[in-house]
C-alpha positions as CSV (number, residue, x, y, z in Angstrom):
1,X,0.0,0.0,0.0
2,X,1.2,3.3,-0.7
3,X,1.5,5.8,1.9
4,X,-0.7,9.2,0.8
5,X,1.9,12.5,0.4
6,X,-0.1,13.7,3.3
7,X,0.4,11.0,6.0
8,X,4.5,11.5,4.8
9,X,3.9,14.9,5.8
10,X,2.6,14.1,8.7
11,X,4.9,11.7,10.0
12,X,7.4,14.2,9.5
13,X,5.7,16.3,12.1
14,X,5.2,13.5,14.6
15,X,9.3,12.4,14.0
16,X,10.5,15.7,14.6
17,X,8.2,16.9,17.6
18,X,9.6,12.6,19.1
19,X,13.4,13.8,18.5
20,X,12.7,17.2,20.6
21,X,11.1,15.1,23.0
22,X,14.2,12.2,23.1
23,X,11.6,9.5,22.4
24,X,12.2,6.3,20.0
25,X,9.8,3.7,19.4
26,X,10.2,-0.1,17.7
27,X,8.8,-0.4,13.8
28,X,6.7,-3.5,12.8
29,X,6.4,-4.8,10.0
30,X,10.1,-3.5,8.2
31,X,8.6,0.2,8.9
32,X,11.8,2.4,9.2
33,X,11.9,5.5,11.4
34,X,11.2,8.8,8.8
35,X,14.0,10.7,9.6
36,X,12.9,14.4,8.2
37,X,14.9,14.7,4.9
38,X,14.1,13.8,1.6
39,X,16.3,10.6,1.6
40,X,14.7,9.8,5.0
41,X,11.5,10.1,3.9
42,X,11.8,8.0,1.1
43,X,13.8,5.3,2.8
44,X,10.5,5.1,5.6
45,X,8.2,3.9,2.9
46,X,9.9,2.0,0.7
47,X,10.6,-1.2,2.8
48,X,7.6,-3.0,1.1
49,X,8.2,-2.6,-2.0
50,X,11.0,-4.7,-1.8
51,X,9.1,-7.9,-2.3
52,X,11.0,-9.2,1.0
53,X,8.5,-11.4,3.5
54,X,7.0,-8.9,5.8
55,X,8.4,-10.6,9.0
56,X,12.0,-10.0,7.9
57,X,11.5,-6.8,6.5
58,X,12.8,-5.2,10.1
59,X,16.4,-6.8,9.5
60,X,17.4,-4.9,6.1
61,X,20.3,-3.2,6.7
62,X,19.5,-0.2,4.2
63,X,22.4,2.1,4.1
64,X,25.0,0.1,6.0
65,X,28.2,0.9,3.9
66,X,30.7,-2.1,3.0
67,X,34.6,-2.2,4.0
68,X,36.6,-1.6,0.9
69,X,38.0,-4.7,-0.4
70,X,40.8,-4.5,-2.9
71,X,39.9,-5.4,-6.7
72,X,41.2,-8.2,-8.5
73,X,40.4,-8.0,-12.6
74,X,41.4,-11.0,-13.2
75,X,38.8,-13.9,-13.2
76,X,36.6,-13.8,-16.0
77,X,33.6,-14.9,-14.5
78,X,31.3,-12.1,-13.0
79,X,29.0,-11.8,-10.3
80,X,26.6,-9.1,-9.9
81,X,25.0,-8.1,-6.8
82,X,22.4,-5.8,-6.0
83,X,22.7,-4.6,-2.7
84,X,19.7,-3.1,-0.6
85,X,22.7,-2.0,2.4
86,X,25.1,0.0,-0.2
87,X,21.8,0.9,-2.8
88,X,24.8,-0.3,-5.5
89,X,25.0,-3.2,-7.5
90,X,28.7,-4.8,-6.9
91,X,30.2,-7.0,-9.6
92,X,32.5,-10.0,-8.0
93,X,35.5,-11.8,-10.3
94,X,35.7,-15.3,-10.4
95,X,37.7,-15.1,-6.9
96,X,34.6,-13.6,-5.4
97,X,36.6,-10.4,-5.1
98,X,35.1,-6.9,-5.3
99,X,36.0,-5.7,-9.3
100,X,33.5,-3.2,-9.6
101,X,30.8,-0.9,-8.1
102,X,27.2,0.2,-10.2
103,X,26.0,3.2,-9.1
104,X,24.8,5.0,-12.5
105,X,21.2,4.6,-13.2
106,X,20.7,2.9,-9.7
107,X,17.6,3.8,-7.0
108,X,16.7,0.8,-4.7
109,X,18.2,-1.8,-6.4
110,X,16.4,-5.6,-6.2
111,X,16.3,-8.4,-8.8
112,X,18.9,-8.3,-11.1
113,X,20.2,-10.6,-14.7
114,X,23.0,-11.1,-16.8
115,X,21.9,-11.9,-20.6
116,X,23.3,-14.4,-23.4
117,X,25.0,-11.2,-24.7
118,X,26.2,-10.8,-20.9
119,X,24.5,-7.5,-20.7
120,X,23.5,-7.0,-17.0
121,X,20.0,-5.5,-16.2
122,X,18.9,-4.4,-12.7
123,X,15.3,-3.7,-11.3
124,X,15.0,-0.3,-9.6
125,X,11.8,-0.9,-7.7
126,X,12.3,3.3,-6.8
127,X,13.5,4.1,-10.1
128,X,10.7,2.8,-11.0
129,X,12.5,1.2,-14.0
130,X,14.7,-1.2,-15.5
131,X,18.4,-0.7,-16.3
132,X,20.5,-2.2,-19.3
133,X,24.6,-2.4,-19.1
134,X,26.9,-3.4,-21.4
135,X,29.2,-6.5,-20.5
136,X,31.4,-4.4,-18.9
137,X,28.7,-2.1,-16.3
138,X,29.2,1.5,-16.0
139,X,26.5,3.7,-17.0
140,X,22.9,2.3,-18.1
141,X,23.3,2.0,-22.2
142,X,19.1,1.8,-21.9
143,X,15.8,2.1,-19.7
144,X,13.0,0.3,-19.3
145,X,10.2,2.4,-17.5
146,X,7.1,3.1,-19.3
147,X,4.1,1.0,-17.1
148,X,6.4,0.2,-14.5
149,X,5.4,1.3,-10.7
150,X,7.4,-1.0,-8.3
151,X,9.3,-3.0,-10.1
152,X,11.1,-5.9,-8.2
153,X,12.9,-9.0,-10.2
154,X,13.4,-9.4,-14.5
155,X,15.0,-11.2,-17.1
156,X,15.2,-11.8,-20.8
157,X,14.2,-14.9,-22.9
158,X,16.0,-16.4,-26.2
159,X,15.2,-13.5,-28.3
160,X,16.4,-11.0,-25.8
161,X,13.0,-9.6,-24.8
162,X,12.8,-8.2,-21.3
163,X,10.4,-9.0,-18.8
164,X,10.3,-6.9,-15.6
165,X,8.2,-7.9,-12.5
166,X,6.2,-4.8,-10.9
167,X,5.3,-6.4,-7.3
168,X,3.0,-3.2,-6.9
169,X,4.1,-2.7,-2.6
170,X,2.1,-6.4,-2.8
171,X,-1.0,-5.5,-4.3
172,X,-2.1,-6.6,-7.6
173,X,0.9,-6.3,-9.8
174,X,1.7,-7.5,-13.2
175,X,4.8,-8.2,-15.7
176,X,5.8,-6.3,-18.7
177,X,7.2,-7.2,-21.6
178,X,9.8,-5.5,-23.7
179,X,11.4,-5.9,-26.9
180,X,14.9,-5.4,-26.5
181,X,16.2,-1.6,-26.6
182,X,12.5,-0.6,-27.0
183,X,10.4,0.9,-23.8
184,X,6.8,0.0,-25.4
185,X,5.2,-2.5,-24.1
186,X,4.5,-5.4,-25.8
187,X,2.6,-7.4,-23.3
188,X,1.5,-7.2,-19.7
189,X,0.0,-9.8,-17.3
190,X,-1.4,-9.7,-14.3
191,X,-1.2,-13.0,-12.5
192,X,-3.8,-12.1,-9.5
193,X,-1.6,-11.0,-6.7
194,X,1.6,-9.7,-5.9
195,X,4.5,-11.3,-8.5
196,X,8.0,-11.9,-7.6
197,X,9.8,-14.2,-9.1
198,X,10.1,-14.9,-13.3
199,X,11.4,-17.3,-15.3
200,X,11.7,-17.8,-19.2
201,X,11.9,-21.5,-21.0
202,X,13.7,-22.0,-23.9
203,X,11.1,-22.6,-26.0
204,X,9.0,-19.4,-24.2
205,X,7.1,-20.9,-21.3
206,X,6.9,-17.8,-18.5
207,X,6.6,-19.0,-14.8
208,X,5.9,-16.1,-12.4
209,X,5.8,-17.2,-9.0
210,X,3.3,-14.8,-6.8
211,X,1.9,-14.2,-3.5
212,X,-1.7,-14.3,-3.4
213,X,-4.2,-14.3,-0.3
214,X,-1.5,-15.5,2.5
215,X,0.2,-18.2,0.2
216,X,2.4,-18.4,-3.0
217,X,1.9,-20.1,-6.0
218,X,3.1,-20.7,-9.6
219,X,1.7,-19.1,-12.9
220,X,2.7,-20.7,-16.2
221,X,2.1,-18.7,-19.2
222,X,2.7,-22.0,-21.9
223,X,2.6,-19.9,-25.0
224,X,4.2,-16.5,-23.6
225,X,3.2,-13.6,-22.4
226,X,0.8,-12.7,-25.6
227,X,-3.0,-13.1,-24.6
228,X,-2.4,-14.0,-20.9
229,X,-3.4,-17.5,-20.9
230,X,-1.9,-18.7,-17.4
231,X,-2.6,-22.0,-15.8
232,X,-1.7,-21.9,-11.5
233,X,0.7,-24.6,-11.1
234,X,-0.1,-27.7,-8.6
235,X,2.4,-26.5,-6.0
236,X,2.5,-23.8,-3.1
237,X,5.2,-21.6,-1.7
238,X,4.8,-20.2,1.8
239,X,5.9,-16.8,0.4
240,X,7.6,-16.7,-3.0
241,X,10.6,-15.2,-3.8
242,X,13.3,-15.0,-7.2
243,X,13.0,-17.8,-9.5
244,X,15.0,-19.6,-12.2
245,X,14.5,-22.6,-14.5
246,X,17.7,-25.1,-14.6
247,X,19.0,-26.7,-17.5
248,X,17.1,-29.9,-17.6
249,X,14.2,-27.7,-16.4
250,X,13.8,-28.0,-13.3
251,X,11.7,-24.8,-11.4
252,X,14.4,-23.3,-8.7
253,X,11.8,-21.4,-6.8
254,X,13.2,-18.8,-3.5
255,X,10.7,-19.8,-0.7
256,X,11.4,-16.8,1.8
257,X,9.8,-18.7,5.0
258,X,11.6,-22.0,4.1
259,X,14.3,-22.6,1.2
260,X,15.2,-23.0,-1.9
261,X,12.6,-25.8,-3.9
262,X,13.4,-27.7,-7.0
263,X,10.3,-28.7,-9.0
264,X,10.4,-30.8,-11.9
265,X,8.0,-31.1,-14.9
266,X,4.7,-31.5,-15.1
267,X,5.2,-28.9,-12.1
268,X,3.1,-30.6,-9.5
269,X,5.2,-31.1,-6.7
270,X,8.3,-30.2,-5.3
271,X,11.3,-32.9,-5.3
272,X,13.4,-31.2,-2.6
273,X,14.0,-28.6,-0.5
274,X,17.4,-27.0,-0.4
275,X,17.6,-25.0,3.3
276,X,20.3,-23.1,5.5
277,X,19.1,-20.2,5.0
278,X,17.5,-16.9,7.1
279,X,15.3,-15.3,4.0
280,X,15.9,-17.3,0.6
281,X,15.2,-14.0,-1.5
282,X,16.9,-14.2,-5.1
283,X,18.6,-17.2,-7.3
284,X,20.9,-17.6,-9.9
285,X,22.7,-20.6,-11.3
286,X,26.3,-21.1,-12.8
287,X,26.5,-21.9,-16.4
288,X,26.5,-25.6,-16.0
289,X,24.3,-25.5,-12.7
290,X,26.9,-27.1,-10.6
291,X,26.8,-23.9,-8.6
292,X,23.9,-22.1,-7.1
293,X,23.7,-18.8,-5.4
294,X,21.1,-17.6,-3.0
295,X,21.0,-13.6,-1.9
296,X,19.9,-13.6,1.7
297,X,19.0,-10.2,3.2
298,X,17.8,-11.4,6.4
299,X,21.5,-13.1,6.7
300,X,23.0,-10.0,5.1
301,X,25.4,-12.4,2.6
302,X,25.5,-14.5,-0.3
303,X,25.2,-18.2,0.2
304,X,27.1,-20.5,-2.0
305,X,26.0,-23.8,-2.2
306,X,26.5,-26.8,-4.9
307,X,23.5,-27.9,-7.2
308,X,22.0,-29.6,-6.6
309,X,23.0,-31.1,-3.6
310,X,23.0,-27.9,-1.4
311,X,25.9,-28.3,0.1
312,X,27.8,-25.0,1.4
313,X,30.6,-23.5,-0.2
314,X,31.0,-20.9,1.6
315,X,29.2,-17.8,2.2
316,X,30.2,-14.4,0.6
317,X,29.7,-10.9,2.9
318,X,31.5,-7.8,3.7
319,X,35.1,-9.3,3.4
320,X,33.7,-9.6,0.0
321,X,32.5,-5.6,-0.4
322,X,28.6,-6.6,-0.1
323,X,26.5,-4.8,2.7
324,X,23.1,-6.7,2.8
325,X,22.8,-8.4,-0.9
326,X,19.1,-8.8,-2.4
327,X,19.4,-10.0,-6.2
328,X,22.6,-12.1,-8.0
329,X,23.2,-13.2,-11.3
330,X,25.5,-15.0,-12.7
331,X,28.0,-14.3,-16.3
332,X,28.3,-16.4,-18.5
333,X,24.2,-16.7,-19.1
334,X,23.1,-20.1,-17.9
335,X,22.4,-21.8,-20.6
């Protein structure tokens, strides 16, 4: 729900009369304190737009600024990172090393992807837009904004169409689609409730996993995004998070209350549950999905695990130059 420019107002006056007065007083539900500047302001209501479950919303670390960790430019592999604590999206080498830092183009950064192409795109959910990179990520080389309110999560399919996940603060949101370097939209779908996660097949099934009247679930758009046709898949999430399909197809769906699930075709259940986690949130796979990574904000670090055994690698965090990581994706593309 958005907050009415009047209640900010107001808030403003009841913060500042509560500093005069030396009081402080506990948020629920992720609500920060509105401290009485613009940035302040903005920062109080923009906890749930994040798509993060409610109950963990109160542990984002929004603003914390990372250690600087020394570069090293020479793995080849890259690892981006959007980071809710440093509102930048930092690029890791293949030595999980600190190579780079986005800050062009980025304003509350969430989901993000790395193309075939290895352009990087990142969801602003207070842009509200959409930013293309080239391989190498400075400034955005394109945005994707027209429609767009709150977007969380995207990604591209085979063609290089962009899809970008609006999670609407949790109301009824929708997906866009975009044809690449074009801000028209091509099609848009709304699911029911509030969408999160996105994946795209290789041969253009969508999934868009959702939260909808307490519970998660699965759309599957068989035939794209054209005409909305989508069949609610056999399976439930407690709340849904970041999705992506594996190679042999598998769903690799972010449960936030309990792990990471893999569910095969047709769909209808889930196989296993990958866990060890404090708030599964985003997912990305290496190239050959021996790898898997797992942004956890409520553990404020990366997890590295193997796929898809689960088993920890090891865990990637401030040594690493990341404050309190949200989205990760993976170059080289995984397919």
């Amino acid at each position: 729900m958005r907050i009415p420019k009047v209640l900010v107002t107001a808030a403003i006056a009841v913060t500042a009369v509560g500093l005069l007065a030396g009081c402080s007083s506990n948020s629920s539900l992720g609500t920060s304190p509105v401290i009485p500047t613009s940035h302040g302001v903005r920062q109080a209501i923009v906890h749930d737009m994040t798509g993060v479950a409610p109950k963990f919303l109160e542990t984002l670390h929004f603003g914390h600024v990372a250690p600087s960790v020394q570069p090293d430019l020479g793995g080849v592999k890259r690892l981006a990172v959007s980071d809710f604590g440093t509102g930048a999206v930092e690029i890791l080498n293949a030595s999980f090393a600190l190579a780079g830092t986005v800050t062009s183009g980025i304003s509350g950064p969430d989901g993000d992807w790395y193309d075939q192409a290895h352009r990087l795109y990142v969801a602003n959910y207070t842009g509200p837009d959409v930013q293309e990179y080239a391989p190498s990520p400075t400034s955005p080389i394109f945005t994707y904004s027209s429609g767009l309110s709150d977007p969380i999560n995207v990604t591209t399919d085979e063609s290089g169409n962009v899809y970008a996940v609006d999670y609407a603060s949790g109301g009824a949101g929708f997906v866009n689609e975009y044809a690449q370097g074009s801000n028209t939209v091509l099609h848009t779908c709304s699911p029911g409730g509030a969408p999160e996660g996105i994946a795209v097949g290789e041969t253009g099934k969508v999934f868009v996993s959702q939260n909808i009247n307490g519970v998660g679930d699965i759309v599957e758009y068989a035939h794209g995004l054209a005409g909305c046709s989508g069949t609610t898949l056999g399976v439930t999430l407690g709340f849904a998070g970041g999705m992506q399909l594996d190679n042999h197809n598998n769903l690799v769906a972010c449960d936030q209350f309990v792990g990471v699930d893999i569910i095969p075709p047709p769909y209808t259940s889930v196989s296993s549950t990958i866990t060890g986690f404090t708030d599964p949130f985003h997912v990305a796979l290496s190239k050959y999905n021996t790898v898997m990574f797992v942004a956890d904000p409520g553990a404020a670090d990366v997890s590295v695990n193997s796929y898809p055994s689960g088993t920890l690698i090891t865990t990637l965090g401030s040594s690493n130059g990341l404050s309190d990581p949200a989205g990760v994706a993976t170059r080289p593309f995984q397919h």
